[in-house]
N, C-alpha and C positions, 0 to 999 in steps of 0.2 A: 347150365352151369359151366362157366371156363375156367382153366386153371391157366396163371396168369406168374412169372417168373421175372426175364429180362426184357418184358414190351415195356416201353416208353407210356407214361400216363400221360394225358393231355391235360389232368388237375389232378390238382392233390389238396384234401379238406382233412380235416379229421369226425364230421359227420356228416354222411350222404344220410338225407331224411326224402322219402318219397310219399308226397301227398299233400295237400294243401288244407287238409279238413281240421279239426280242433287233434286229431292227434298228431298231428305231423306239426302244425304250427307250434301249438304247446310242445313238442320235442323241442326244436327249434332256439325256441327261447329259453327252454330249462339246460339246454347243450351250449348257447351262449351264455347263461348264468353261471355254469358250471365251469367256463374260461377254454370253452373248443369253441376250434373253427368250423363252421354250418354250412353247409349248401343245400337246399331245398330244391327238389324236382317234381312237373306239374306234369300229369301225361295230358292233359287235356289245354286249350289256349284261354280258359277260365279258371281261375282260383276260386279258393272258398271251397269246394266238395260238396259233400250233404250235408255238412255243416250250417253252409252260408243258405240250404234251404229251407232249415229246420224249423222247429220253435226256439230252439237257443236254450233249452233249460238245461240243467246239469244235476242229476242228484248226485250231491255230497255229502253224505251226513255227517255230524260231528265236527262242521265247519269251522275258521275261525267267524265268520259274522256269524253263526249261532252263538259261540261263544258270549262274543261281543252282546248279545240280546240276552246271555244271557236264558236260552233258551232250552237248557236242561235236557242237551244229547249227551251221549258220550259211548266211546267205543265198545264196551258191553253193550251196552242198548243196540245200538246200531249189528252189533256182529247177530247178537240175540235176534234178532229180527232177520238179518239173512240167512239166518241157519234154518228160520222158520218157514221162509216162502221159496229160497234156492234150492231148487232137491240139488242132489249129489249126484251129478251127472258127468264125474270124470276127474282128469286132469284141468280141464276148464276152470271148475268152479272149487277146486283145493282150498282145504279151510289157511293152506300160506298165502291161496293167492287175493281169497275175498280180505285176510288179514294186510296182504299188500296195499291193498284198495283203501281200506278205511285209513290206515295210517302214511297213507301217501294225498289224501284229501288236502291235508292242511297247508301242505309246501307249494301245489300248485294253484291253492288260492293264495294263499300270502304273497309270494313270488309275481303273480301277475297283476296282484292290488302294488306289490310295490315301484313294481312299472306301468302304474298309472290306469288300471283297469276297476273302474265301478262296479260292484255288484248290487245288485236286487235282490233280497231274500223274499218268498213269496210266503209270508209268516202263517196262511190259512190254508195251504195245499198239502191236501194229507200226502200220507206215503199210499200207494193203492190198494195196500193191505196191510192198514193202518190197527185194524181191529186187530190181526197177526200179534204175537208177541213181541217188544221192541218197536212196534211201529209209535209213527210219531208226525206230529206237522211241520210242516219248514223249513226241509231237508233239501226244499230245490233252489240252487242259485241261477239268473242269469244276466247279463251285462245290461245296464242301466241304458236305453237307448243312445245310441252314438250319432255321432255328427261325421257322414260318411266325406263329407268334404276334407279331411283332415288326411285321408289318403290321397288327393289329388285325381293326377288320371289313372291312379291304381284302381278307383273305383269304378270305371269303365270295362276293368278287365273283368268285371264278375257276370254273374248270370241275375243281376238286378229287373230285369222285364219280366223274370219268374218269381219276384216276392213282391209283396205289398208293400207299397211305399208307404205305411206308417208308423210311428214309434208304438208298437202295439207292442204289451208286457203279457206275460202270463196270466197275471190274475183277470185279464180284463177279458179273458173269455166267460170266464162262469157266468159273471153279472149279463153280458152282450145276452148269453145263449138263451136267458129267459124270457127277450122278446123286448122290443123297445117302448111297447105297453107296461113292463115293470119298471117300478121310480129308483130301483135300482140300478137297474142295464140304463136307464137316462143318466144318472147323475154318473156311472162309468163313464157313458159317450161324452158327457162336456166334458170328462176331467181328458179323456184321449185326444179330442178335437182342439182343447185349451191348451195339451202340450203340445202338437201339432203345430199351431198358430206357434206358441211363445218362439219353436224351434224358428218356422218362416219368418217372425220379425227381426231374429236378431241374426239371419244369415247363415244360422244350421238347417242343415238335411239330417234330420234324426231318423232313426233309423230303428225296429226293434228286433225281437226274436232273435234269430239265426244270424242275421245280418249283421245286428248290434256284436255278436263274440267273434263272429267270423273277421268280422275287420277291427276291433280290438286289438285282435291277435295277429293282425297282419301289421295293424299299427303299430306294435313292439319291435315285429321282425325286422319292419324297413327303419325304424329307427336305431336299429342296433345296427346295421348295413347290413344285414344278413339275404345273401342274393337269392334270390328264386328263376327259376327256370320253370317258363310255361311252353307246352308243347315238347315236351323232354320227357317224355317216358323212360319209367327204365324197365329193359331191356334182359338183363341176362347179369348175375352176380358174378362175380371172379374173386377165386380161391387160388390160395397156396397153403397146399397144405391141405390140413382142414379146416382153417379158414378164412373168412372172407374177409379181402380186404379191398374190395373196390365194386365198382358194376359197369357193366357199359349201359349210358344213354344213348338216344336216339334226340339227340336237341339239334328240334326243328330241321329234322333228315339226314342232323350229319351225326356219326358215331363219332362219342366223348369218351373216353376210359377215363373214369376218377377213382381216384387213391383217396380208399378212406381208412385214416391211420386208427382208428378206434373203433369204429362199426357203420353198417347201415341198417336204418330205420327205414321199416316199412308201415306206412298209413294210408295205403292207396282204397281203402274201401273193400266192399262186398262182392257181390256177384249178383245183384239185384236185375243189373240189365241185359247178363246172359245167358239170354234163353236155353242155349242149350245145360247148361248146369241148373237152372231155374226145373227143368222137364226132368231131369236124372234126377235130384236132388230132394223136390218138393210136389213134383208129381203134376204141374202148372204152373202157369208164368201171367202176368198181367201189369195192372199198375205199381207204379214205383215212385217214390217223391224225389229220388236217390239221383244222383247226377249223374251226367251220361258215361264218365268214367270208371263207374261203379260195375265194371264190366269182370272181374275177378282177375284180372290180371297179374294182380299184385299176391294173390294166393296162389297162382299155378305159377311165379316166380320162387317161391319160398318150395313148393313141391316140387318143383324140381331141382332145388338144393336137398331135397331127402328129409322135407319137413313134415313131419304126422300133422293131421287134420283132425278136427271132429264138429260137433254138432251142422254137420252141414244141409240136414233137413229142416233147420226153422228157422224162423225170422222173427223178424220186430215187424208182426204182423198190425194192422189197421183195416177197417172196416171202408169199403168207398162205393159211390156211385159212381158205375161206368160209364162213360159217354160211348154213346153209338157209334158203330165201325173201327174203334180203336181200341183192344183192351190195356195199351198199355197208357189211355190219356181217363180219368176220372175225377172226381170228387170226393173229399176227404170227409168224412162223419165221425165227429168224436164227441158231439152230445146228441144231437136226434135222437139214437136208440134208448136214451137215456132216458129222455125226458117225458112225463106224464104224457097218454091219449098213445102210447103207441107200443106196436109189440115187434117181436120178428118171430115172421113160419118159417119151415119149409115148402117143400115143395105139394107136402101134402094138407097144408092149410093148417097146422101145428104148431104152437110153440116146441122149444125143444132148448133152451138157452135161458140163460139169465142176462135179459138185453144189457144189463149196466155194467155188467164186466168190464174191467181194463181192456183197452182193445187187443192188447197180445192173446192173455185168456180167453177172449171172447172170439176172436177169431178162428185160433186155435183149437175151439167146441166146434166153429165150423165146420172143420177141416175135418173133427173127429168124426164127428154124425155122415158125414157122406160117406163113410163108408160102410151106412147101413140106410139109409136116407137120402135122396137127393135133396141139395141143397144148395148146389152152384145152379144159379143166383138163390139166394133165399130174398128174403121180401120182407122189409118194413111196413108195417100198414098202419096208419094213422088214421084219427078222425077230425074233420074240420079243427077242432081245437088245438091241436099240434102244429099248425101252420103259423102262429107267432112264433114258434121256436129255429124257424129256418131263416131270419135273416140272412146271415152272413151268406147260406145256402143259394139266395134267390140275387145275388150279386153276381152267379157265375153261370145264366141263363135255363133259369128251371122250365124256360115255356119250349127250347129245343128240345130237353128230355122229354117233354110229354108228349110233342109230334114223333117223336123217335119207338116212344112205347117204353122206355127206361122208368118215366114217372106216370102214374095210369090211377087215371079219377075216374070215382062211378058215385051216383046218385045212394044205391045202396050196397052192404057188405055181400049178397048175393050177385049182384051186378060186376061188383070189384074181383070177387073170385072168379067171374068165367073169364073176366078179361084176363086174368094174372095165369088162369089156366092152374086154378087149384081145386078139389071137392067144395060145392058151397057150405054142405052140412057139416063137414071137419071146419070151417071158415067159421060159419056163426058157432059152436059151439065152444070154438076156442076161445073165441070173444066174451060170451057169454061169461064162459067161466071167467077169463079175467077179468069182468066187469064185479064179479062178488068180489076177487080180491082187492080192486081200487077203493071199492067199498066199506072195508076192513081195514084196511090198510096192509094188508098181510100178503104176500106174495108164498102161498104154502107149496107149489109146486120149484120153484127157482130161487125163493129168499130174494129176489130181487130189494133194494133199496133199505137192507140192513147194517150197514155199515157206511162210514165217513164219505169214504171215497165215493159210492153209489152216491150217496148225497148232493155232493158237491155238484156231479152235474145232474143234478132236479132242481124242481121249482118247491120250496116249501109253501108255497101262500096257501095258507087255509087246506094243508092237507094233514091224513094222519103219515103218509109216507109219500114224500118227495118225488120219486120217482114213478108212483101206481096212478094212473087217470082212467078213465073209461070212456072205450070208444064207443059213442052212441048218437053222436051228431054228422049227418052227412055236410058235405061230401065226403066219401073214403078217398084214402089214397094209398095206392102202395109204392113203393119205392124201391127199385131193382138194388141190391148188394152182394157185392162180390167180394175177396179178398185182395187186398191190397199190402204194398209196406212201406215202413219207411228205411228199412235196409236190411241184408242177410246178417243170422247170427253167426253162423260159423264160417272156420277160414282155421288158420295155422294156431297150433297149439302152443302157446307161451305159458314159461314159470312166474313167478312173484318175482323176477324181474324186468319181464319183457322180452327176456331171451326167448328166441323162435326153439323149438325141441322140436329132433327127429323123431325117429318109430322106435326106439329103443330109452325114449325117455328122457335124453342127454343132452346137452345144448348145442347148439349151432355155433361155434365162436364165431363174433362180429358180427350177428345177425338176430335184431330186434325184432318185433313188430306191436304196434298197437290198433286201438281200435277194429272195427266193422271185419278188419284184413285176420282179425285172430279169431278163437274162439271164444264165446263173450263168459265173464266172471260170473255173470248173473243166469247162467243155465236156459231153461225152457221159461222164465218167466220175464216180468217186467216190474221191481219194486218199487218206480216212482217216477215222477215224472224226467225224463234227464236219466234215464238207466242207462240209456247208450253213450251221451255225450259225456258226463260224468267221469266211467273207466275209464272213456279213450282218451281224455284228457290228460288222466290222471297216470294212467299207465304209457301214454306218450313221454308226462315227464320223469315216471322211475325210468325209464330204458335211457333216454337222455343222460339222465345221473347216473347209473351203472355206466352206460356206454364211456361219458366222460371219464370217468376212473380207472380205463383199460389203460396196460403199457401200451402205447401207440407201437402197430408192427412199422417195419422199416422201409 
């Protein structure tokens, strides 16, 4: 922290915004809607963040395209619903600040549809605890595939060799995950591969998921001339007074003191990639989807302006298969455990979990249970017939993991537990029992596949519950799982307007933050798809609009 008087600035904006991810951008543009001057800084020589690696969803409830559909949300329902599944875990999740959230929904969608942004409403994707009270379907937006040519060589500066180059939408996972043997997952694949082609005949590069919002939103920026600085970390905030009115960067090794007459915005992300807070904080460290600047830095800048913290032990945890010799390089699992023919043990040939969980929930039982259980890794175990459900899976070389011992096939369930190095008789007998519940349909120990969301990623054909198969056909397999995420919950404590608060509860003058860099609205859990991209959006553009409203200092 400097404090800063009669030194000469080298800019002057009226809003420093650091970060490139959907809250820093959406700052951006709701701090040029508002009629401020923007300057955007990247610490890293790629734009986009974890944004541009995401799936791109955004839960919003109570949208205007719900509206439009007609789709029968609205702010009771939606708050009713967060009161149900957000415990009360602080200042984070303040019923001003979840009130912030739902009634700051509408402006950051209308506002970005009015500068030319398409959305998708994915009208059959539950909330993932839909049964909950208030829950509801159709709450997630995200950008209609984009044509990334429209940024020029902006789109070189991204981290595109790390996503899939296809216009892939949300809904087109569920149909995919059931195996290209369903006439479902085929008639999805023509309709992806037909917009694919339409994009290549007529000279678009479409683009979907994360990619499609991330350059969206970069697309607004560079149209409105709103400059961005990549390789420009910032640095160190500067105060007069109590408070801040500028920062020093570091653009591209040379220190920049900017004067920012109205605030700065902080978006810089999580602490996903540093380890050493990763080990203090969460107890382990491993895979991350989270972009390499996702190093916390942006959170021990706001702590050392004297900003309170909190939830800084969890995450937007996910389930992955690790690749060999690297924990921090794996593979992503969000319907495997899901789907018929398969369970997850521990370590001692057990179930202990309700495989269909939200992967936050589900993880997070992980995390529980080892501390009376080992469970790092636990173990997927499937039967030959789970093996149409790994498509997407067997695209990113399933035959290295199984010379590696990460993926481990036996002939039979006796054979598969000594290699996995679990009791065989704890092995078949767990099986055993699950195979009465597939049976049933009834999942009596975990509830497994009672509710929408469980559903959604099963296979319905010909079952009594979607999600229960039995394992009884060789070959077995198990499958190594460990924890993973797609970015840390906690980071700096903000009010319902994005103001950063110290330790005494009070605001920071001239100091925002949104997204991954704060602590998140939504508590210990994950009510939908889009829980993280959503706030930070949303709460990139209240801090924008509050920040625009400050007397600019002198």
């Amino acid at each position: 922290m400097s404090q800063q008087s009669s030194q000469q600035w080298d800019i002057t904006t009226d809003l420093l915004i650091a970060g490139t991810g959907v809250s820093g951008l959406g700052a951006a543009i709701a701090g040029v809607d508002s009629g401020a001057e923007v300057l955007v800084v990247e610490s890293t020589d790629k734009w986009g963040g974890t944004t541009f690696l995401s799936g791109g969803a955004l839960w919003l409830p109570d949208n205007p395209v719900m509206k439009r559909d007609k789709a029968g949300d609205s702010e009771k329902s939606a708050l009713e619903y967060l009161n149900a599944v957000v415990d009360d875990v602080g200042p984070a999740s303040s019923p001003a600040r979840k009130l912030a959230f739902l009634r700051g929904v509408g402006d950051s969608v209308s506002t970005l549809e009015k500068y030319g942004v398409k959305w998708l409403r994915s009208k059959d994707y539950p909330d993932y605890f839909s049964h909950k009270p208030g829950g509801r379907l159709g709450r997630c937006l995200e950008v209609k595939p984009f044509d990334v040519n429209k940024l020029g060589d902006w789109y070189s500066k991204t981290r595109a060799e790390a996503v899939m180059q296809l216009p892939l939408c949300l809904g087109d996972f569920s149909d995919l995950a059931r195996g290209f043997r369903n006439a479902r997952a085929l008639i999805r694949l023509t309709r992806l591969m037909f917009r694919k082609l339409s994009g290549d005949l007529t000279g678009r590069k479409l683009r979907g998921m994360g990619v499609s919002l991330a350059c969206a939103l970069m697309h607004i920026v560079r149209s409105k001339n709103i400059p961005v600085w990549l390789n420009s970390p910032i640095v160190d905030l500067i105060f007069e007074g109590n408070e801040v009115v500028g920062a020093i960067i570091n653009k591209e090794g040379r220190t920049q003191r900017v004067r920012a007459r109205r605030g700065v915005i902080l978006g810089t992300g999580g602490f996903a990639h540093n380890r050493e807070w990763r080990e203090k904080h969460h107890g382990f460290s491993g895979w991350s989807s989270t972009a390499p600047g996702d190093d916390g830095s942006g959170i021990q800048i706001g702590l050392n302006a004297g900003a309170d913290s909190a939830l800084l032990d969890l995450g937007w945890w996910v389930p992955v298969i690790p690749f060999p010799g690297d924990p921090t390089k794996g593979m992503l699992l969000i319907w495997e455990r899901s789907m018929p023919h398969a369970i997850v043990i521990d370590q001692n040939g057990k179930r202990f979990v309700n495989e269909s969980l939200p992967y936050v929930e589900f993880i997070q039982a992980i995390i529980d249970h080892r501390q009376n259980t080992p469970c790092f890794p636990s173990w997927i175990v499937t039967d030959h017939s789970h093996e149409r459900y790994l498509n997407l899976a067997y695209m990113v070389g399933v035959d290295n993991l199984k010379a590696e011992g990460t993926i481990v096939e036996a002939a039979t369930l006796s054979e598969l537990a000594a290699k996995i190095g679990v009791p065989a008789a704890n092995l078949a007998a767990t099986v055993e029992r699950f195979n009465r519940f597939a049976q049933t349909g009834v999942d009596e120990d975990f509830h497994r596949g009672e509710n929408e969301y469980e559903n959604y990623y099963g296979d319905p054909s010909g079952r009594r519950n979607p999600n229960l198969g039995e394992l009884k056909t060789g070959p077995f397999r198990a499958m190594k799982l460990m924890p993973g995420d797609i970015g840390t919950k906690g980071g700096l404590l903000t009010d319902e307007y994005a103001r950063v608060l110290d330790k005494h509860g009070s605001a920071i003058a001239g100091l925002y933050a949104a997204g991954n860099t704060t602590a998140t609205v939504m508590g210990q859990t994950y009510p939908g798809a889009g829980g993280t991209l959503g706030p930070a959006l949303v709460f990139g553009f209240i801090g924008a609009r509050h920040a625009a409203k400050r007397t600019p200092s002198q």
